[in-house]
VEXPA-568230 format. One line per field, with one value per residue: y, x, z of N, C-alpha, C in turn; residue number from 1. Coordinates in pm, 1 decimal. Last residue first. Layout:
N
n_py	c(Y | ...)
n_px	c(X | ...)
n_pz	c(Z | ...)
ca_py	c(Y | ...)
ca_px	c(X | ...)
ca_pz	c(Z | ...)
c_py	c(Y | ...)
c_px	c(X | ...)
c_pz	c(Z | ...)
torse	c(NUM | ...)
This chain:
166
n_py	c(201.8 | 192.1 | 123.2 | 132.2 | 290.4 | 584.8 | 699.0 | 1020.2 | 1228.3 | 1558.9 | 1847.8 | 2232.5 | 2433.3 | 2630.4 | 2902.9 | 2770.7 | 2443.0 | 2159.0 | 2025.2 | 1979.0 | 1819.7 | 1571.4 | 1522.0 | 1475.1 | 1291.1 | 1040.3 | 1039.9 | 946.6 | 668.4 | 556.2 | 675.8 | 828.4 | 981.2 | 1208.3 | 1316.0 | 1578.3 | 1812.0 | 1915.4 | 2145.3 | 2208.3 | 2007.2 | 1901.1 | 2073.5 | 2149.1 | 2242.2 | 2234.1 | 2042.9 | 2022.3 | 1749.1 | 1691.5 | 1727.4 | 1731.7 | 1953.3 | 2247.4 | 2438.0 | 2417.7 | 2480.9 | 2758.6 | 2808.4 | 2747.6 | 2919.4 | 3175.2 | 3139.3 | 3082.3 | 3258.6 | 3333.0 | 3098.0 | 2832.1 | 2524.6 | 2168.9 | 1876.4 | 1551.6 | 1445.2 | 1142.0 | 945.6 | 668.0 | 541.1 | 506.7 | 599.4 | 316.3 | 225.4 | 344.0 | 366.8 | 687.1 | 825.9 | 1061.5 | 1376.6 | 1393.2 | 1641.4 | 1832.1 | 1910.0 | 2066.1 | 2365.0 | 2462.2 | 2462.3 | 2608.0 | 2595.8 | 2638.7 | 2905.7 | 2989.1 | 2918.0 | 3046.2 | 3339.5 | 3339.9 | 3295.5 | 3535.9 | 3748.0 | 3677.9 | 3735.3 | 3956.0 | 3932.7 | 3852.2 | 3588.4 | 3515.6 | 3595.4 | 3399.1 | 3154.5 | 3179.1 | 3157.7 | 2945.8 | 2662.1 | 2410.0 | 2200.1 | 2191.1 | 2238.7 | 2273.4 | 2348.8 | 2578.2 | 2737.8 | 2667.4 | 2845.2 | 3113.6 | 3135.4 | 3164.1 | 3371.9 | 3548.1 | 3614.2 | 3412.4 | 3202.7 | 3118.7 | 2836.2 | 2735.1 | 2490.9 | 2381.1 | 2426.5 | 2652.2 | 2591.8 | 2313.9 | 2444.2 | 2649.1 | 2338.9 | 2257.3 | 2448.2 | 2457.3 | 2221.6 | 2212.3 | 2430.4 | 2292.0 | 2094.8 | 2190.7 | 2312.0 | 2138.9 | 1839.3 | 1497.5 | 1236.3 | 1033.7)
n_px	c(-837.8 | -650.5 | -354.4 | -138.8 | -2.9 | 117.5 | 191.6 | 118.3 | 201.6 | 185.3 | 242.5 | 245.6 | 308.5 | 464.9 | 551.0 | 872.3 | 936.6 | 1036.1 | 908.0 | 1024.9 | 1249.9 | 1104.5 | 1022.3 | 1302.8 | 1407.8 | 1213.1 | 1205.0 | 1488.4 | 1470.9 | 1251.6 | 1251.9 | 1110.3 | 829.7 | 580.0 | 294.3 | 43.4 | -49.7 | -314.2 | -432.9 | -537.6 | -669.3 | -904.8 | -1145.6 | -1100.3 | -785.7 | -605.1 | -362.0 | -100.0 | 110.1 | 355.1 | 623.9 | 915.3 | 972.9 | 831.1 | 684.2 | 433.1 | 527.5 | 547.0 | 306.1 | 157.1 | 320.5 | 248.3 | -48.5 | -27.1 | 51.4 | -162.5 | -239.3 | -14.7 | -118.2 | -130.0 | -94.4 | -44.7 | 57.7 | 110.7 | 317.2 | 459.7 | 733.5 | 785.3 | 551.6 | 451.3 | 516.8 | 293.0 | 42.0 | -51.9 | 235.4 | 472.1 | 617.0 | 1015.1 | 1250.1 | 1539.1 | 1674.8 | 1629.6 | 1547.8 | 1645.6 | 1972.7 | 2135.2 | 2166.7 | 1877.2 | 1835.5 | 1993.9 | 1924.5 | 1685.1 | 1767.5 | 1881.2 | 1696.2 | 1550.4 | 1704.1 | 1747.0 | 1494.2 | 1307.5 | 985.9 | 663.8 | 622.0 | 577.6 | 842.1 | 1019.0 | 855.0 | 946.0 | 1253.8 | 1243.4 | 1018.9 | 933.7 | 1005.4 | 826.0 | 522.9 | 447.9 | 670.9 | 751.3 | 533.8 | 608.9 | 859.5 | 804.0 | 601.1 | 818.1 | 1013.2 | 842.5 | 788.9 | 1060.3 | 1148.2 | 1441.9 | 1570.6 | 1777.8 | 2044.0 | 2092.6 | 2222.9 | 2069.0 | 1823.8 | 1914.3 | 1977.7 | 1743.9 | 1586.0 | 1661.2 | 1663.7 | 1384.5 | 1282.1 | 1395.4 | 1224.4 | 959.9 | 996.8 | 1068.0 | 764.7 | 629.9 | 862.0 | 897.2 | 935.3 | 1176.7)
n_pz	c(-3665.5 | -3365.7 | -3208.6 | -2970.4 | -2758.3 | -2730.9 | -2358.9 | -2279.6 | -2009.7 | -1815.7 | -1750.2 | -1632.9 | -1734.0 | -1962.9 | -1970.8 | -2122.9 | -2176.5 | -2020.0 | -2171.7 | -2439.6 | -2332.5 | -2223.4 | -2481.7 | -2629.2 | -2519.1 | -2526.8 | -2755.6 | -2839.6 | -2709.3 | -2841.3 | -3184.1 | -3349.1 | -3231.9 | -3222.4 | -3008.6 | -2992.6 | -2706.9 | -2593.6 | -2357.5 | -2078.7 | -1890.1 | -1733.2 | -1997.8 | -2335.6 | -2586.1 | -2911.2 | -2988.6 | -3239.5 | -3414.8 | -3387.8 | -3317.5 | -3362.0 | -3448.5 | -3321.0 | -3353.8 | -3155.9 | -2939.9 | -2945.1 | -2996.1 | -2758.1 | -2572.9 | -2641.4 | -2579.5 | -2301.0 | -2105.7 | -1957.4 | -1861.3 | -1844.4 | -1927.5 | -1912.0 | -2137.5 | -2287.9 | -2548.1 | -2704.5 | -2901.1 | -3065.5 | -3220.3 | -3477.0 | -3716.5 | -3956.6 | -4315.6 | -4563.8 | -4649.2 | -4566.0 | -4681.6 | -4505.9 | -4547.7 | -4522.0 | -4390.1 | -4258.6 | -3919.1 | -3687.9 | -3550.9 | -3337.6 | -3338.7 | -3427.8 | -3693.4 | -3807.8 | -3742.8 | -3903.1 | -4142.1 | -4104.6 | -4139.3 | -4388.0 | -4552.6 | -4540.7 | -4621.3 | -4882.2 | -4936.7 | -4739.4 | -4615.1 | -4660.6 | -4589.0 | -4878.9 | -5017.0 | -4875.7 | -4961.8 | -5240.4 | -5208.0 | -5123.2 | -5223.5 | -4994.2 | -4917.5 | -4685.4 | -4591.4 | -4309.6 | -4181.2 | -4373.6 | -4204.5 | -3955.2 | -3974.6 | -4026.3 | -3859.5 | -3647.3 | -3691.3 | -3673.2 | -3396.3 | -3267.8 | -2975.0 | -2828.6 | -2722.0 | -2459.5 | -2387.4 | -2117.9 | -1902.0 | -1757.0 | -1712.7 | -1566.3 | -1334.1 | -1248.5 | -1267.0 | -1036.3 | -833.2 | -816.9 | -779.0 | -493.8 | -420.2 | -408.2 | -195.5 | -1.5 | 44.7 | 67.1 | 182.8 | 95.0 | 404.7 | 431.1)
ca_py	c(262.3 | 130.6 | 244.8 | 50.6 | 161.5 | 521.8 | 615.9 | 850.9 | 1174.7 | 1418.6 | 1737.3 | 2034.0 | 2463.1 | 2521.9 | 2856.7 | 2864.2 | 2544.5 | 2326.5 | 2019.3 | 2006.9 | 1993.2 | 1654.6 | 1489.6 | 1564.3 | 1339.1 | 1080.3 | 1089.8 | 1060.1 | 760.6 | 592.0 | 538.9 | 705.4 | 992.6 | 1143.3 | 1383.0 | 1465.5 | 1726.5 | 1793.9 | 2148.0 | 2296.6 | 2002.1 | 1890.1 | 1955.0 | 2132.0 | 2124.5 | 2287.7 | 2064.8 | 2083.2 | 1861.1 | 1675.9 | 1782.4 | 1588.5 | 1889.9 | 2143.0 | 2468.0 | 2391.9 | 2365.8 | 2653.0 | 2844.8 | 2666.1 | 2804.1 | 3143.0 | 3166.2 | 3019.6 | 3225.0 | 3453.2 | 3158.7 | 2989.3 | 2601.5 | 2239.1 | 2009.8 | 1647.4 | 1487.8 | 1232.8 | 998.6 | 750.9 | 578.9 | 360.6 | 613.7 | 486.5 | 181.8 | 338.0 | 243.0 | 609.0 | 820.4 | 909.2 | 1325.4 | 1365.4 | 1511.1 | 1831.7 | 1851.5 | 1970.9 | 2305.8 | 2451.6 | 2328.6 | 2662.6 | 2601.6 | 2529.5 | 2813.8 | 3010.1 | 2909.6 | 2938.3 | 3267.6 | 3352.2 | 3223.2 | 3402.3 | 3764.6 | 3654.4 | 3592.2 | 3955.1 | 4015.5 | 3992.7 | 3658.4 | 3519.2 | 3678.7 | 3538.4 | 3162.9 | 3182.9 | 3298.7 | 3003.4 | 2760.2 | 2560.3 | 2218.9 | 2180.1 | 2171.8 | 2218.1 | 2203.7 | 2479.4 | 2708.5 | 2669.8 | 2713.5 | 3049.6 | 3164.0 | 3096.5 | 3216.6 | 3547.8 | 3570.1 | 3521.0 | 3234.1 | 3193.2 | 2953.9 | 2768.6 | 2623.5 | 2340.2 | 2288.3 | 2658.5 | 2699.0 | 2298.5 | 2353.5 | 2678.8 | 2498.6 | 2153.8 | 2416.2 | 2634.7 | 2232.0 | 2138.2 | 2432.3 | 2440.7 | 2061.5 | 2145.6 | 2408.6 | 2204.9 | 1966.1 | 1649.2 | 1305.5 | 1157.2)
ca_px	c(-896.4 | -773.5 | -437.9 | -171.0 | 50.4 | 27.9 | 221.3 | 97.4 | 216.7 | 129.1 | 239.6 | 225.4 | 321.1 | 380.6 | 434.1 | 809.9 | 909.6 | 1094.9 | 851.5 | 878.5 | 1249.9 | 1214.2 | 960.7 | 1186.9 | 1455.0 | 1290.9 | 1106.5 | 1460.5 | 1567.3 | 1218.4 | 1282.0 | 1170.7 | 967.0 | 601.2 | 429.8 | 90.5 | -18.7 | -282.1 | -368.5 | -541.5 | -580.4 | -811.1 | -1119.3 | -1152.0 | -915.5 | -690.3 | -485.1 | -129.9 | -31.6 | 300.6 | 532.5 | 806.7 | 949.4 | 892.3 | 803.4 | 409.2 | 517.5 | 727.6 | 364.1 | 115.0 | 328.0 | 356.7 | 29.5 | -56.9 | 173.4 | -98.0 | -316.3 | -56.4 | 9.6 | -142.9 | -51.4 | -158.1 | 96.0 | 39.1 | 217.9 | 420.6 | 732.3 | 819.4 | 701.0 | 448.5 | 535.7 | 400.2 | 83.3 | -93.5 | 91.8 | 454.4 | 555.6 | 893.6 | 1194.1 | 1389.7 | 1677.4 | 1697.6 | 1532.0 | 1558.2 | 1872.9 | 2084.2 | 2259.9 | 1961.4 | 1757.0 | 2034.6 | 2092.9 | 1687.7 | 1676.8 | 1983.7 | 1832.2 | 1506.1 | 1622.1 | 1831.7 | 1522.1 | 1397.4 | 1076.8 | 719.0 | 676.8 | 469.2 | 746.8 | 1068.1 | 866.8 | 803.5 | 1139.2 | 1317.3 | 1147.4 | 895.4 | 1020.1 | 988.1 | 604.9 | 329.3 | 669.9 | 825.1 | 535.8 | 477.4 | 891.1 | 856.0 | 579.3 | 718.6 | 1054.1 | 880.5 | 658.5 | 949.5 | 1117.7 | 1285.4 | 1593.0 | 1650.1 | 1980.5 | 1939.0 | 2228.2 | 2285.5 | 1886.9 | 1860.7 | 2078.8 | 1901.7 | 1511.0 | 1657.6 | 1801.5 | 1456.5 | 1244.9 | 1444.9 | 1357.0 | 985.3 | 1000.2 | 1150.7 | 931.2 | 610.1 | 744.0 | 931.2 | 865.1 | 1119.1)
ca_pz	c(-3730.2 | -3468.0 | -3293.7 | -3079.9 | -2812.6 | -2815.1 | -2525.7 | -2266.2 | -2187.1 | -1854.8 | -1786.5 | -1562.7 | -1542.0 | -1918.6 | -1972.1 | -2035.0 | -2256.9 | -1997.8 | -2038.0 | -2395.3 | -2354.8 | -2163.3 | -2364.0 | -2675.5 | -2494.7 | -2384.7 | -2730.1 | -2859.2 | -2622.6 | -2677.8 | -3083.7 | -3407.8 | -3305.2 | -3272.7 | -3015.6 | -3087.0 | -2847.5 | -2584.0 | -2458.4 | -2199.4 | -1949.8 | -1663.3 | -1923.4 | -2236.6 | -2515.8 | -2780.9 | -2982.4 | -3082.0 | -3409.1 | -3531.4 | -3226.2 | -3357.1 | -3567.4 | -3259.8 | -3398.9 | -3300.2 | -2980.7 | -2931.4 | -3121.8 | -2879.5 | -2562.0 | -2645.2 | -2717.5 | -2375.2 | -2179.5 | -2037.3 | -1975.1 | -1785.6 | -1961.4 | -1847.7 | -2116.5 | -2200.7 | -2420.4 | -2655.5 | -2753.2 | -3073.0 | -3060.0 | -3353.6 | -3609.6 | -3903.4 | -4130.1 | -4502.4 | -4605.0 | -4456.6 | -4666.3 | -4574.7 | -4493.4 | -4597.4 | -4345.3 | -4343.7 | -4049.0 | -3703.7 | -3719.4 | -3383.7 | -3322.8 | -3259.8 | -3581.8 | -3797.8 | -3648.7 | -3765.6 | -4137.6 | -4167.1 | -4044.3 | -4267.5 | -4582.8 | -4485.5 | -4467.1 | -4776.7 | -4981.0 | -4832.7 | -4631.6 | -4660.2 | -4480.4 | -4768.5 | -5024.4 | -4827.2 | -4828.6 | -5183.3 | -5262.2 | -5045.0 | -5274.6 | -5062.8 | -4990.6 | -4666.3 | -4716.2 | -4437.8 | -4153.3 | -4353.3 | -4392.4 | -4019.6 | -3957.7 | -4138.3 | -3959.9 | -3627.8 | -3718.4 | -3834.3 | -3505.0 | -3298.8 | -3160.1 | -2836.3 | -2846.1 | -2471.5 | -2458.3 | -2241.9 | -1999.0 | -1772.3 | -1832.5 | -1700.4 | -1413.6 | -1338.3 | -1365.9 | -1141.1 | -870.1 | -850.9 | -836.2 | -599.0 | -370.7 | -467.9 | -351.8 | -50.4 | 30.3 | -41.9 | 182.4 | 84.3 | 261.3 | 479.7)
c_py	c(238.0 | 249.5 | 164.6 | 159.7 | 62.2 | 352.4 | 597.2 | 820.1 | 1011.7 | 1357.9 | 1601.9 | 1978.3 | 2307.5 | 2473.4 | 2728.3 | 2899.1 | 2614.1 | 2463.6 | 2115.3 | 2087.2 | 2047.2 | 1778.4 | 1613.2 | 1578.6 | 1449.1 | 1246.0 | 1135.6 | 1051.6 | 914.0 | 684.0 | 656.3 | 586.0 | 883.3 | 1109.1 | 1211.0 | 1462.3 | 1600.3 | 1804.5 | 1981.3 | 2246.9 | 2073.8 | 1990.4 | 1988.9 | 2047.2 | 2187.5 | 2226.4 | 2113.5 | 2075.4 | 1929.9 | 1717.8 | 1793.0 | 1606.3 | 1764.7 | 2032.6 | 2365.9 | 2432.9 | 2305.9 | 2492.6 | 2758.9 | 2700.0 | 2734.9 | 2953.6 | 3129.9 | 2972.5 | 3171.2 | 3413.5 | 3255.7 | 3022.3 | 2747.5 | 2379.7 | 2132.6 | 1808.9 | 1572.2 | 1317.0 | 1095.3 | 810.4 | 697.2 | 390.8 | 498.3 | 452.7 | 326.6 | 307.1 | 206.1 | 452.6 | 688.6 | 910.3 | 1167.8 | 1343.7 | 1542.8 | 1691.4 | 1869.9 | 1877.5 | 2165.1 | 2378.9 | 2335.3 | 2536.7 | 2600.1 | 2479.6 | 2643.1 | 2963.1 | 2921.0 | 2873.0 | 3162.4 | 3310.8 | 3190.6 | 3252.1 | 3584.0 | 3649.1 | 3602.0 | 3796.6 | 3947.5 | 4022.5 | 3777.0 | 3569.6 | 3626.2 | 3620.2 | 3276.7 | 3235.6 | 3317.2 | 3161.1 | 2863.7 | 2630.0 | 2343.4 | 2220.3 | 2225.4 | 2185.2 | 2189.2 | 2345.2 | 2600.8 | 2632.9 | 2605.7 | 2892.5 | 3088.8 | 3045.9 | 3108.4 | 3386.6 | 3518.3 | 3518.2 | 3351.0 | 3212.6 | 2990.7 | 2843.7 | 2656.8 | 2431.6 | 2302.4 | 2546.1 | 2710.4 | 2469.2 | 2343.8 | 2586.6 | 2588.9 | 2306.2 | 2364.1 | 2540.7 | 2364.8 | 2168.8 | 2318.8 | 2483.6 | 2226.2 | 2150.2 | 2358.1 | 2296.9 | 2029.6 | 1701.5 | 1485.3 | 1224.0)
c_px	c(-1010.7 | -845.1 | -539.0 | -311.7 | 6.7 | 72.4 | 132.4 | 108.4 | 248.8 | 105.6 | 179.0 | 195.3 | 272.2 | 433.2 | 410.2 | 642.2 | 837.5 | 1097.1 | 937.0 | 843.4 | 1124.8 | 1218.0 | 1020.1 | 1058.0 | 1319.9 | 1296.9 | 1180.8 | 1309.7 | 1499.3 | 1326.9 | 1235.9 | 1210.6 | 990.7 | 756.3 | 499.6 | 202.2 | 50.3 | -193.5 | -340.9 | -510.8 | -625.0 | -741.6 | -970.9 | -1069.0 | -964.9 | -815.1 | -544.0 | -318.4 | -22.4 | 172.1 | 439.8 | 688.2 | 887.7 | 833.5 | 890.8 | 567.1 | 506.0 | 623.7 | 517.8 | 250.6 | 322.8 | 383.8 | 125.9 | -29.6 | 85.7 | -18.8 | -250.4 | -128.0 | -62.9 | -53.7 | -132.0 | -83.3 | 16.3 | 34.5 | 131.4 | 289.9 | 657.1 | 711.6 | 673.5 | 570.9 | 498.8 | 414.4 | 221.8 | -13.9 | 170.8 | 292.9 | 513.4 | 765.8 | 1080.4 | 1336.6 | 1572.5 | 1694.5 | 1637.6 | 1494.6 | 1748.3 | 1970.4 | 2249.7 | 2064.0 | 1794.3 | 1938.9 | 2087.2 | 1817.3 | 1691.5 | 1895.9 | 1881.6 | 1551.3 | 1619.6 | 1810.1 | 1609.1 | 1423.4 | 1199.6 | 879.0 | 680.6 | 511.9 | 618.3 | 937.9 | 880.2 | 766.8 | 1020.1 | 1249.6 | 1169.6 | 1002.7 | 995.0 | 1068.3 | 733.3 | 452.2 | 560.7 | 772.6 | 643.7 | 468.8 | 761.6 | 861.6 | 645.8 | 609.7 | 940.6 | 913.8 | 687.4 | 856.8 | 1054.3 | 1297.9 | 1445.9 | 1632.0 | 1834.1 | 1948.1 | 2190.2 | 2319.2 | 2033.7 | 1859.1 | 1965.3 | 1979.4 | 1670.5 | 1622.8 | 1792.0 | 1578.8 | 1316.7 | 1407.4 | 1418.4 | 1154.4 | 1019.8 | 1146.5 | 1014.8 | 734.5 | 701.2 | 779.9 | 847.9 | 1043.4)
c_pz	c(-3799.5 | -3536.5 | -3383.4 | -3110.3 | -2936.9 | -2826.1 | -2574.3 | -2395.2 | -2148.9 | -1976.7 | -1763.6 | -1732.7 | -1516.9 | -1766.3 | -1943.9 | -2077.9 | -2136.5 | -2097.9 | -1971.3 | -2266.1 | -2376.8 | -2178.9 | -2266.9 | -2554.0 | -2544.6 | -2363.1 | -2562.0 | -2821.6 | -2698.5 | -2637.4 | -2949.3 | -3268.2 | -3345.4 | -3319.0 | -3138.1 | -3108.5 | -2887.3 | -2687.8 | -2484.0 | -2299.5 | -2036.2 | -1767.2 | -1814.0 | -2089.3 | -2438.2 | -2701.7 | -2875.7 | -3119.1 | -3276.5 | -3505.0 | -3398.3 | -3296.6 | -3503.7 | -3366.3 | -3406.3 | -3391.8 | -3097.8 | -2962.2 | -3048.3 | -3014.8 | -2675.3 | -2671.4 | -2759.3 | -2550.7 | -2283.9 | -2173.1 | -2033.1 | -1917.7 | -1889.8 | -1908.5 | -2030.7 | -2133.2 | -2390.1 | -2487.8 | -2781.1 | -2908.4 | -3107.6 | -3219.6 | -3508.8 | -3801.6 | -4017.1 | -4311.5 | -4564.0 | -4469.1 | -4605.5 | -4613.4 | -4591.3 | -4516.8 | -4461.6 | -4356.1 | -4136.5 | -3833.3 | -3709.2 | -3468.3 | -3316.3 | -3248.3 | -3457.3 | -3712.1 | -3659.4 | -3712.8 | -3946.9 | -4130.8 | -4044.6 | -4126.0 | -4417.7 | -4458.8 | -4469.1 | -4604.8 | -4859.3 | -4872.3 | -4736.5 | -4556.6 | -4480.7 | -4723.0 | -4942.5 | -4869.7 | -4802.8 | -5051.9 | -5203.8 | -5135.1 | -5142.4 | -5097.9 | -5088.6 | -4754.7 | -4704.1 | -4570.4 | -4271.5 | -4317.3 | -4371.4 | -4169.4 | -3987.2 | -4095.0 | -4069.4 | -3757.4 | -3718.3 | -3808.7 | -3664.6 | -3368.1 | -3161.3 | -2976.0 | -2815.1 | -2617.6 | -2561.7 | -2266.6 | -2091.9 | -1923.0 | -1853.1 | -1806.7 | -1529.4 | -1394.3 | -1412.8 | -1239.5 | -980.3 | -915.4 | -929.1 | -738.3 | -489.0 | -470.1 | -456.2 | -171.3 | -29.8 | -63.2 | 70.3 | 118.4 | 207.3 | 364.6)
torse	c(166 | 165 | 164 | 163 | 162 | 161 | 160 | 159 | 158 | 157 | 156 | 155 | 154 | 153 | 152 | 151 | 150 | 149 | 148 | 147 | 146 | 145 | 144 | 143 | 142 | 141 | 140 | 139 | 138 | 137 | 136 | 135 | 134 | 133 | 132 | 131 | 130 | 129 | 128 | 127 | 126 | 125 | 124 | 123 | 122 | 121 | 120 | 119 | 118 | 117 | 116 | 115 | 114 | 113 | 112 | 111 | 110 | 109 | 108 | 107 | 106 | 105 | 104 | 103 | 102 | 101 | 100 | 99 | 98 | 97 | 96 | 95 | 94 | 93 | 92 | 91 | 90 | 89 | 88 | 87 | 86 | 85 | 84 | 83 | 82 | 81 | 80 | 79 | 78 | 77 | 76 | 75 | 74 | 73 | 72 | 71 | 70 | 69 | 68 | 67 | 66 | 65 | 64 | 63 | 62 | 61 | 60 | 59 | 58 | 57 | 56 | 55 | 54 | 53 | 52 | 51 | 50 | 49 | 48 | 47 | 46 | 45 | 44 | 43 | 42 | 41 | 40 | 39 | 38 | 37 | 36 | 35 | 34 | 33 | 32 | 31 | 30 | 29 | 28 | 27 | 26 | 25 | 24 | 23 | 22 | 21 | 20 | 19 | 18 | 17 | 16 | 15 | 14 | 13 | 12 | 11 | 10 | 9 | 8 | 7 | 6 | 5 | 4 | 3 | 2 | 1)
């Protein structure tokens, strides 16, 4: 029997609370956004540097830092490789539809997101495309997944990279 538009609006309400009951959602603000920015360009930035771009305290940025760790924002620090190193296993691109209001919103949870290695603004079907990059298929699975319940984005579509010429 093929769903209506009701139904599907109906599955669609139940799949949205079981996933805010499942998936704790963290909103960022302009500071975490900021600091996770300087973070993903170098990881390594003293913890001073960071508190005086931001304009505010060392400890201010300690404890940001301490709590976007805990709440999984921040899932670890990582190197970037040059080019003759193996690249990631499992690499896409995800086409992005998002509300114009939200849009902002949108580019900055994406750009927060450690396998979310560019956002790009487009033309066309699709606002947005980014560069999603992990180690195997179960974590893109899963990164795929919470992508696709950041508020603002209203459709998808992500296609593997299977091979790349340069």
């Amino acid at each position: 029997m093929p769903i209506n538009s009701y139904q599907n609006d109906k599955y669609l309400l139940i799949f949205n609370r079981f996933a805010a009951i499942f998936c704790r959602m963290y909103k960022l603000d302009q500071k975490d956004q900021g600091l996770l920015a300087m973070l993903r360009a170098d990881a390594r930035t003293p913890v001073v540097e960071l508190a005086k771009r931001l304009g505010v305290s060392r400890a201010t940025v300690q404890n940001r830092m301490r709590r976007l760790e805990d709440n999984g924002v921040i899932l670890g620090y990582t190197i970037a490789m040059g080019p003759s190193v193996e690249s990631p296993a499992v690499r896409a691109h995800m086409c992005i539809r998002a509300d114009s209001a939200s849009e902002a919103d949108v580019i900055a949870s994406l750009r927060g997101n450690p396998q979310v290695t560019a956002v790009h603004h487009t033309t066309g079907r699709w606002d947005l495309i980014a560069e999603i990059q992990t180690d195997s298929l179960s974590a893109f699975n899963r990164i795929v997944g919470s992508l696709r319940l950041i508020d603002g984005i209203t459709a998808t579509e992500t296609n593997l990279l299977l091979d790349s010429y340069e």
